[in-house]
LOFI-317396 format. One line per field, with one value per atom (N, C-alpha, C): atom name; chain; residue in three letters; x, y, z. Coordinates in Angstrom, 3 decimals, padded with zeros to 6 digits. Layout:
N
atomo	CA,...
cadena	A,...
residuo	ALA,...
x	X,...
y	Y,...
z	Z,...
end
This chain:
147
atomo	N,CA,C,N,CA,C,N,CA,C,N,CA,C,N,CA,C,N,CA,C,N,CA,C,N,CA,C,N,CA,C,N,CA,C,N,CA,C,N,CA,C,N,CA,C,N,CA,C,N,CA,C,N,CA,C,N,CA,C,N,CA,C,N,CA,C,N,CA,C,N,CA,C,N,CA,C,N,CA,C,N,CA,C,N,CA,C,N,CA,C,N,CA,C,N,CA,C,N,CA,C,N,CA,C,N,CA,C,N,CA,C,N,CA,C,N,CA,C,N,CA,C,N,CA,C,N,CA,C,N,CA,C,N,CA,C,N,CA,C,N,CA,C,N,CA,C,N,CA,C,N,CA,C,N,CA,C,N,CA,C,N,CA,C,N,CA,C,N,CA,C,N,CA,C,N,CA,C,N,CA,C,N,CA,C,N,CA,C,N,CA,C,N,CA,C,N,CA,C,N,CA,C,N,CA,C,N,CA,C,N,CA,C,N,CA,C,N,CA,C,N,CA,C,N,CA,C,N,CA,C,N,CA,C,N,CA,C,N,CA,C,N,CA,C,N,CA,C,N,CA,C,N,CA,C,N,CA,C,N,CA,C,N,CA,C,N,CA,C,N,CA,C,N,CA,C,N,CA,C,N,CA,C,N,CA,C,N,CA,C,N,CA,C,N,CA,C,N,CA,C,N,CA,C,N,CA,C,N,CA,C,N,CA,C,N,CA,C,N,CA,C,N,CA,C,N,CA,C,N,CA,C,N,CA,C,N,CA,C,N,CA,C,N,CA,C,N,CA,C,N,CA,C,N,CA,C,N,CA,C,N,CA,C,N,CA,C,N,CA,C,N,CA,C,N,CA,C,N,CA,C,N,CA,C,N,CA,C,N,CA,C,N,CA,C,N,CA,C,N,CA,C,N,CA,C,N,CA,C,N,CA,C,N,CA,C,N,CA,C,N,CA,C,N,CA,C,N,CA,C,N,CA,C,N,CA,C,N,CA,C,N,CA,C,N,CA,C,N,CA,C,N,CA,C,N,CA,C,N,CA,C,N,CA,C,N,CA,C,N,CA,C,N,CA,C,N,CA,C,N,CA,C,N,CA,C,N,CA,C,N,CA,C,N,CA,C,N,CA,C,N,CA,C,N,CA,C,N,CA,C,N,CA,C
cadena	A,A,A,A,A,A,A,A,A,A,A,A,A,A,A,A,A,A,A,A,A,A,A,A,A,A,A,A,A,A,A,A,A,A,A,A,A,A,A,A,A,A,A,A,A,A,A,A,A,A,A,A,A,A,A,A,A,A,A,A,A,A,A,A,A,A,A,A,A,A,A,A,A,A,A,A,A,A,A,A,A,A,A,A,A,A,A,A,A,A,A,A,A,A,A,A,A,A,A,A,A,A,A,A,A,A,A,A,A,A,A,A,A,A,A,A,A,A,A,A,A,A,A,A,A,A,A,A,A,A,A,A,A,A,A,A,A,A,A,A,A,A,A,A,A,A,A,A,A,A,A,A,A,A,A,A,A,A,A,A,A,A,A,A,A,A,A,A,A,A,A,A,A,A,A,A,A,A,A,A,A,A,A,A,A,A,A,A,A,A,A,A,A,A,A,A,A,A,A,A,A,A,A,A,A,A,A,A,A,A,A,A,A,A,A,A,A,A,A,A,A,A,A,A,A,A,A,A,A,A,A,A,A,A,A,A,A,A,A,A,A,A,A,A,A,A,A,A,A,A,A,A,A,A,A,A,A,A,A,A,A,A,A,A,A,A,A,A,A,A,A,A,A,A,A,A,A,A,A,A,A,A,A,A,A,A,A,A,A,A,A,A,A,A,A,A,A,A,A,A,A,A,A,A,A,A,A,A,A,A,A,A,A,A,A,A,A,A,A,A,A,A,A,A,A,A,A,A,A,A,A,A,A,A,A,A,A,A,A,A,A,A,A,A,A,A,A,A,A,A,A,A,A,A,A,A,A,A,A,A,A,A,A,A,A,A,A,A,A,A,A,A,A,A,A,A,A,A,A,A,A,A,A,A,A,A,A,A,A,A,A,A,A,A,A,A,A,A,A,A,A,A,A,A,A,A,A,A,A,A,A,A,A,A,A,A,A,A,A,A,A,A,A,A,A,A,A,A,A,A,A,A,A,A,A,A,A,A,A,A,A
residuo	UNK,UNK,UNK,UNK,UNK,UNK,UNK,UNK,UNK,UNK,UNK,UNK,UNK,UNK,UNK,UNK,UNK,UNK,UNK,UNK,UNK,UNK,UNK,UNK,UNK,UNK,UNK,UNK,UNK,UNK,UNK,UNK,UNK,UNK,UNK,UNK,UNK,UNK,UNK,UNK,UNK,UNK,UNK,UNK,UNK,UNK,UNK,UNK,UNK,UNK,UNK,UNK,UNK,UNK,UNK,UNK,UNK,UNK,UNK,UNK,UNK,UNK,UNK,UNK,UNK,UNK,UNK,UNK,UNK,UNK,UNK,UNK,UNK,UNK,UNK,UNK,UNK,UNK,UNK,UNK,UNK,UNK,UNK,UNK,UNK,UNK,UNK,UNK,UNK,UNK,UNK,UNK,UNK,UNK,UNK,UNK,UNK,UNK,UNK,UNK,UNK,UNK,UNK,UNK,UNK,UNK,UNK,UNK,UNK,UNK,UNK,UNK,UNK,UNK,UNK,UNK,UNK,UNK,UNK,UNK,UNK,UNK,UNK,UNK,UNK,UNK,UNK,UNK,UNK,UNK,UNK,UNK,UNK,UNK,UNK,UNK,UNK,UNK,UNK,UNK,UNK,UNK,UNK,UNK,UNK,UNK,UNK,UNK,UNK,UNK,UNK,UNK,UNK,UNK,UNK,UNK,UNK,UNK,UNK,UNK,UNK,UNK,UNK,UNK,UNK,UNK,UNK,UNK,UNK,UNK,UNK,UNK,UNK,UNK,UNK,UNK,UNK,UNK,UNK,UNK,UNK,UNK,UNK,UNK,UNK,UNK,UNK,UNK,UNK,UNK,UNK,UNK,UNK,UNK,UNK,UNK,UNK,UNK,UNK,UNK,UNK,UNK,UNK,UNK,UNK,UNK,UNK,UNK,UNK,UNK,UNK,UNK,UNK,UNK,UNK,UNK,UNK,UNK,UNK,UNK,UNK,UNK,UNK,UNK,UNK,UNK,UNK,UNK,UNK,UNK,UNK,UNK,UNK,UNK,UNK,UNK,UNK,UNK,UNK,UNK,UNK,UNK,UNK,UNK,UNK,UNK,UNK,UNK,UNK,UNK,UNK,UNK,UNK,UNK,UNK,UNK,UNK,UNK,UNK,UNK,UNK,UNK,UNK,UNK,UNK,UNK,UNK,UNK,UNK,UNK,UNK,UNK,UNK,UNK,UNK,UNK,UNK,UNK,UNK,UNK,UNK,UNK,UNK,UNK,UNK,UNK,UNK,UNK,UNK,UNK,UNK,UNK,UNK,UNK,UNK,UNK,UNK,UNK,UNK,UNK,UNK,UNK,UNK,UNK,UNK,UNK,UNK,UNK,UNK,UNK,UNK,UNK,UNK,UNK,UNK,UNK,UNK,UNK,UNK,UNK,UNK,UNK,UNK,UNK,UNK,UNK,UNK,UNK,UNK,UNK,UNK,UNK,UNK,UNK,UNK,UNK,UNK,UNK,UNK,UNK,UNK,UNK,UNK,UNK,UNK,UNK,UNK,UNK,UNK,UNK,UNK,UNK,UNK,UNK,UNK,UNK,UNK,UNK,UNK,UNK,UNK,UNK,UNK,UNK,UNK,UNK,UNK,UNK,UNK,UNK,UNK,UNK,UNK,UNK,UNK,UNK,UNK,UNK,UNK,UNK,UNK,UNK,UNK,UNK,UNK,UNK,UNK,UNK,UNK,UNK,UNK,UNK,UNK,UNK,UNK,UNK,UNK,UNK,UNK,UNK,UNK,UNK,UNK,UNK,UNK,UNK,UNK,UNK,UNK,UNK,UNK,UNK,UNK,UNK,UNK,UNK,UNK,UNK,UNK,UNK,UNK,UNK,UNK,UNK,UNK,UNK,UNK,UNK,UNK,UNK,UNK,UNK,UNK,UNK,UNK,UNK,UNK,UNK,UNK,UNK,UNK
x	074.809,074.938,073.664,073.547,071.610,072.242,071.836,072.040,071.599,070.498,070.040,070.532,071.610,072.605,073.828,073.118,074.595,075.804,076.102,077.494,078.177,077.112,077.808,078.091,077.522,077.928,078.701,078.490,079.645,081.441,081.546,082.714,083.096,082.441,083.437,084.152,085.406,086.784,086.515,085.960,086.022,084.694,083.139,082.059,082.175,082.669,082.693,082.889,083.951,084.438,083.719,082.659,082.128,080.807,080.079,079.468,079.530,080.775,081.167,081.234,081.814,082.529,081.303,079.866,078.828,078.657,078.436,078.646,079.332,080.479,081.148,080.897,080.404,080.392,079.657,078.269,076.843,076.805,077.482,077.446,078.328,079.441,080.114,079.585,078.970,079.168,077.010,075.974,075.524,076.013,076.954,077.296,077.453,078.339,078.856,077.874,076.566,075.778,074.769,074.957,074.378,074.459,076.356,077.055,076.851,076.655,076.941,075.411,074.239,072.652,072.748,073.522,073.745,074.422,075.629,076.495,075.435,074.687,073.684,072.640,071.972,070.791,070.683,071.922,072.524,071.246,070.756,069.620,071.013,070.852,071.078,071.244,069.742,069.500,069.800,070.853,071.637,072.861,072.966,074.265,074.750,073.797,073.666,073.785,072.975,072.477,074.410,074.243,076.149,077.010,077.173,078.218,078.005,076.615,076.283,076.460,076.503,076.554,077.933,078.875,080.454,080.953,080.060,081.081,080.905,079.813,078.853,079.916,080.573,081.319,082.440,082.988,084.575,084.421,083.177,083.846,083.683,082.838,082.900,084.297,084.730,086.036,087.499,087.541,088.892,087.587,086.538,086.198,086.358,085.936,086.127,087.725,088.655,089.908,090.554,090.310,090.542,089.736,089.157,088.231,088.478,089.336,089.777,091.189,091.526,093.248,093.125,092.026,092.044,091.611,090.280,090.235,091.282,091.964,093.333,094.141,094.351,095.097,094.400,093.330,092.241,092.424,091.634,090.943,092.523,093.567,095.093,095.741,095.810,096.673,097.965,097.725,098.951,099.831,099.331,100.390,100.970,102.311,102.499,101.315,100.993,100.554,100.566,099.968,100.175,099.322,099.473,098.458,097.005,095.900,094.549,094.280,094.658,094.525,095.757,096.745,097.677,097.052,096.453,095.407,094.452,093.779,092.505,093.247,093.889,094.187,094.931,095.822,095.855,094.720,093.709,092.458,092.123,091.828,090.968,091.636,093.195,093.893,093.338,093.448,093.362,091.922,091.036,089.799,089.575,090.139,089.929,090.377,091.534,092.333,091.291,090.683,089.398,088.416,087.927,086.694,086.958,088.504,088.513,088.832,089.540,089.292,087.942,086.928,086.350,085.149,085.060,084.981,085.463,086.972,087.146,087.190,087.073,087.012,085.085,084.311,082.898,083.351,084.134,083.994,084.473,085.812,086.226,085.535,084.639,083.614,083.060,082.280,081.514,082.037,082.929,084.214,084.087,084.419,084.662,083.767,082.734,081.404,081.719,082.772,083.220,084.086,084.416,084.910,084.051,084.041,083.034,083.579,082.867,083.654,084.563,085.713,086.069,085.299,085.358,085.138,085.646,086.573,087.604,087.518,086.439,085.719,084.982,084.388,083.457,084.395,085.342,086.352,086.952,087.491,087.983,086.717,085.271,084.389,084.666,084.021,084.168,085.416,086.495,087.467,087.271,086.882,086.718,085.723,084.316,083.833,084.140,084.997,085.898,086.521,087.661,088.254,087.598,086.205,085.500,084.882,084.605,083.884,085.268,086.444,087.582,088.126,087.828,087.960,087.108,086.185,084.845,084.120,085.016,085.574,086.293,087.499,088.784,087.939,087.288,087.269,085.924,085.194,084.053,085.285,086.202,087.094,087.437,087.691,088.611,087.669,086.680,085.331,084.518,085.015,084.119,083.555,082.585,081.491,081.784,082.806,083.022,083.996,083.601,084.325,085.758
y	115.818,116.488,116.256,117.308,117.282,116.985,115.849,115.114,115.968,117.286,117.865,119.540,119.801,120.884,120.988,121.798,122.396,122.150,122.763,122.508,121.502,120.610,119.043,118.217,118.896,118.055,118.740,119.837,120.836,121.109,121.273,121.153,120.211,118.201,116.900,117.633,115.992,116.485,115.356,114.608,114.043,114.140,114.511,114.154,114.820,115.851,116.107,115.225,114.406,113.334,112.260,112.023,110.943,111.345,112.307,112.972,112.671,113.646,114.012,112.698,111.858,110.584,109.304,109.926,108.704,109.593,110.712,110.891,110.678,110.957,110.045,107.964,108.020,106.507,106.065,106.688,106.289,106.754,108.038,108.690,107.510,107.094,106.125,104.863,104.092,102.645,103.211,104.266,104.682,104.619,105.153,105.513,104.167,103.334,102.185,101.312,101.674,100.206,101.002,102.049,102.475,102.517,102.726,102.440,100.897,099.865,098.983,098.815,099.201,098.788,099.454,100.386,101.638,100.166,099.875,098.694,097.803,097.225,095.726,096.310,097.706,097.629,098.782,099.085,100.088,101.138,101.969,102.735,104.335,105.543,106.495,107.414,107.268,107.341,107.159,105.805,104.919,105.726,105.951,106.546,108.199,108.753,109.859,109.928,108.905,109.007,108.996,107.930,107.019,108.363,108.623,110.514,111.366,111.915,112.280,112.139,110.826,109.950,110.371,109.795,109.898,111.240,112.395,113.475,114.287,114.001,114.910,113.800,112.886,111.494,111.971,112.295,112.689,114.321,115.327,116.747,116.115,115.169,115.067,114.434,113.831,113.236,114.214,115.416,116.617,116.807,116.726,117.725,116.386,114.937,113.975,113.573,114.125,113.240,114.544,116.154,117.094,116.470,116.267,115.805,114.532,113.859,112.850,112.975,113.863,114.404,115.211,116.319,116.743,115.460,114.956,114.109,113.759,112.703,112.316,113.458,114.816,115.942,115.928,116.063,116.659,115.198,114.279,113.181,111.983,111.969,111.379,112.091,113.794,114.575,114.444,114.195,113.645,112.663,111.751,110.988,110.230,109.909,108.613,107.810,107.438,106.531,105.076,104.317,103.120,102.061,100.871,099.614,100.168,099.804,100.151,101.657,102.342,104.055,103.953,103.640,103.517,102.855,102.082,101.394,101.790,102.597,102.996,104.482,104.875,106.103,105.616,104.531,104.222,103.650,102.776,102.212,103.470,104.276,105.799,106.454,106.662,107.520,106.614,105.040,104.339,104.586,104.204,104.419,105.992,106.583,108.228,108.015,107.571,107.562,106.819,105.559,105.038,105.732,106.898,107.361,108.360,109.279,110.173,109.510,108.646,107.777,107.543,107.168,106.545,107.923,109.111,109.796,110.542,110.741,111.298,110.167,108.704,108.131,108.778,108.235,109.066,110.352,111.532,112.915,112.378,111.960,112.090,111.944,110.660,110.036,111.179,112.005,112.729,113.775,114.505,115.920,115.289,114.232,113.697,113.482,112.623,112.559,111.495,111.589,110.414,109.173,109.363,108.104,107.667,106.136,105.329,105.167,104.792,104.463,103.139,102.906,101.684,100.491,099.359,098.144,098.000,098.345,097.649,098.968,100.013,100.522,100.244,098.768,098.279,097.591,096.901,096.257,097.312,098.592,099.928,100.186,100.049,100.510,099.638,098.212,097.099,097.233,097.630,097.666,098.827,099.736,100.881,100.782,100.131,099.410,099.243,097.799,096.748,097.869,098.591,099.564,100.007,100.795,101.861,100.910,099.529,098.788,098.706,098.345,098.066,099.166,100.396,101.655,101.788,101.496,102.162,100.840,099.344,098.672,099.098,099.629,099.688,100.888,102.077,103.052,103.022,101.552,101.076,100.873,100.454,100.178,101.001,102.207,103.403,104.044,104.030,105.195,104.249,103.247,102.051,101.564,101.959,101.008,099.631,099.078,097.450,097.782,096.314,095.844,094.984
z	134.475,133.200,132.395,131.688,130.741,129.203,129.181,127.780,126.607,127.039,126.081,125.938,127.396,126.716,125.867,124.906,123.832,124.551,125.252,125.719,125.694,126.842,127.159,125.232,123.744,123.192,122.105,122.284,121.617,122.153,123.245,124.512,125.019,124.381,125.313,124.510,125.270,124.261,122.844,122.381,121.323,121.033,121.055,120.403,119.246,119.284,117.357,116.788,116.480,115.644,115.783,116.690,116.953,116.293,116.391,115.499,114.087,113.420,112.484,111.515,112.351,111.322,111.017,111.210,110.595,108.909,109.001,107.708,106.312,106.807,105.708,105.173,106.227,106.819,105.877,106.140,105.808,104.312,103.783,102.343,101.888,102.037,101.169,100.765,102.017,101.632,100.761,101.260,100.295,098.651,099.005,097.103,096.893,097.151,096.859,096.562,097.096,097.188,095.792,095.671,094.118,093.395,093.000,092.145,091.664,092.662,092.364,091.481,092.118,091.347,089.843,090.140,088.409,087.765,088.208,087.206,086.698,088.062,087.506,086.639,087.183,086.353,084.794,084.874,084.183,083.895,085.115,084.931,085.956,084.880,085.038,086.311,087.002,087.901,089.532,089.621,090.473,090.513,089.103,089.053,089.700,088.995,089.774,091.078,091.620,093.195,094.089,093.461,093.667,093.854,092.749,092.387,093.484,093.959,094.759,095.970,096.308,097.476,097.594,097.322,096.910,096.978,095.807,096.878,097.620,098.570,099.971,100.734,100.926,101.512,101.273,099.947,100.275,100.823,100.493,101.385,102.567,103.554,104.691,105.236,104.782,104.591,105.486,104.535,105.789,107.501,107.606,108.740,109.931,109.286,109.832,110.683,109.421,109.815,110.885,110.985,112.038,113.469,113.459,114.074,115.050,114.190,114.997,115.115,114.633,115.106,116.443,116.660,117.458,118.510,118.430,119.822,119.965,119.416,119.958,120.673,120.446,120.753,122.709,122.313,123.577,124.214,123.716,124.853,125.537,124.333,124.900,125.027,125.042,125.280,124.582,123.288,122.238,122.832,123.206,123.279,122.365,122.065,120.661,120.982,119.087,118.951,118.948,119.353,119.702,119.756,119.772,119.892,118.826,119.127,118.805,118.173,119.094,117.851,116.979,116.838,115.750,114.467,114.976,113.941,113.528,114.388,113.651,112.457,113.544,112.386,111.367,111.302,110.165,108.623,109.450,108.799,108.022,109.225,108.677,107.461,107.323,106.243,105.137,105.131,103.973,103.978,104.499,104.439,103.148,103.862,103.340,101.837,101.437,100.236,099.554,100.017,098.740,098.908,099.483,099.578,098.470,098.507,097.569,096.449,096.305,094.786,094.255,094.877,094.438,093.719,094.373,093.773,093.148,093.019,091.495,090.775,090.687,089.975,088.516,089.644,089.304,088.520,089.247,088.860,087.476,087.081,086.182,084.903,085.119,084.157,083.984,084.962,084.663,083.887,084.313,083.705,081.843,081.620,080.377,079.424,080.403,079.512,078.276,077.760,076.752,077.801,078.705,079.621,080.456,080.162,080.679,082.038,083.193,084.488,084.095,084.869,085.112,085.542,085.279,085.939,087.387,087.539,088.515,089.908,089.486,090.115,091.591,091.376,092.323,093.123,092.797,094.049,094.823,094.341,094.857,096.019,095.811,096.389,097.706,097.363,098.053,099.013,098.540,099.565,100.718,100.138,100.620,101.872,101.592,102.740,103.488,103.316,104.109,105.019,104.944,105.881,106.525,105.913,106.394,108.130,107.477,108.665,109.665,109.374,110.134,110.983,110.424,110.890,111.977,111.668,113.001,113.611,113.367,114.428,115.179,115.145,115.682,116.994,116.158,116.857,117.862,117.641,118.778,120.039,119.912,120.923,121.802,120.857,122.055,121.965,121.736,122.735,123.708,123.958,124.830,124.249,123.483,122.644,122.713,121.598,122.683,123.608,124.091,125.611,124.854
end
């Protein structure tokens, strides 16, 4: 197989999602780590970046989680879920639920313009991390990546 035909990476049964799911990955714990320099250095700029970061991270967010509904559909042939993918897809929903919090948390500030963000903001982020890493632990597992 030619590592460099369309096909072979358009047609596996799971590389979309394997694809698909660094984006969200990389846009979140991004925002998070800007949000957090906007909090310390309270410069405008961070902040923006953060918002940004956050919601290019939550639209990637639905194409990610089809994505890994279908592999599961294609690459286990639906089977119940169980052991290790029961887990990851669970990680992943929670994962997802702080990614879209955490930007409408941002949107809202922004929509308002008179509401300051929350404090309690950055632990939401921080957690959000935490999953995000537990998530794509779990899912180094069932694509081989670890042993």
């Amino acid at each position: 197989m030619n590592p460099f035909d369309p096909r072979a990476a358009l047609l596996a049964k799971h590389a979309q999602h394997v694809a698909l799911i660094h984006f969200p990955i990389a846009l979140f714990i991004a925002g998070a780590a800007f949000d957090a320099l906007a909090a310390w250095t309270k410069k405008w700029a961070f902040a923006t970046t953060a918002f940004y970061n956050l919601s290019t991270a939550a639209l990637a967010v639905p194409p990610a989680l089809v994505t890994g509904v279908l592999a599961w559909q294609l690459q286990f042939e639906g089977h119940r879920l169980k052991g290790i993918l029961l887990y990851h897809l669970l990680a992943a929903l929670a994962s997802a639920v702080f990614i879209l919090v955490s930007w409408w948390l941002h949107f809202k500030s922004r929509r308002d313009r008179s509401s300051a963000l929350p404090l309690w903001r950055l632990p939401i982020e921080c957690l959000g991390v935490a999953l995000i890493l537990l998530t794509g632990h779990l899912g180094g597992f069932l694509s081989g990546v670890n042993p």
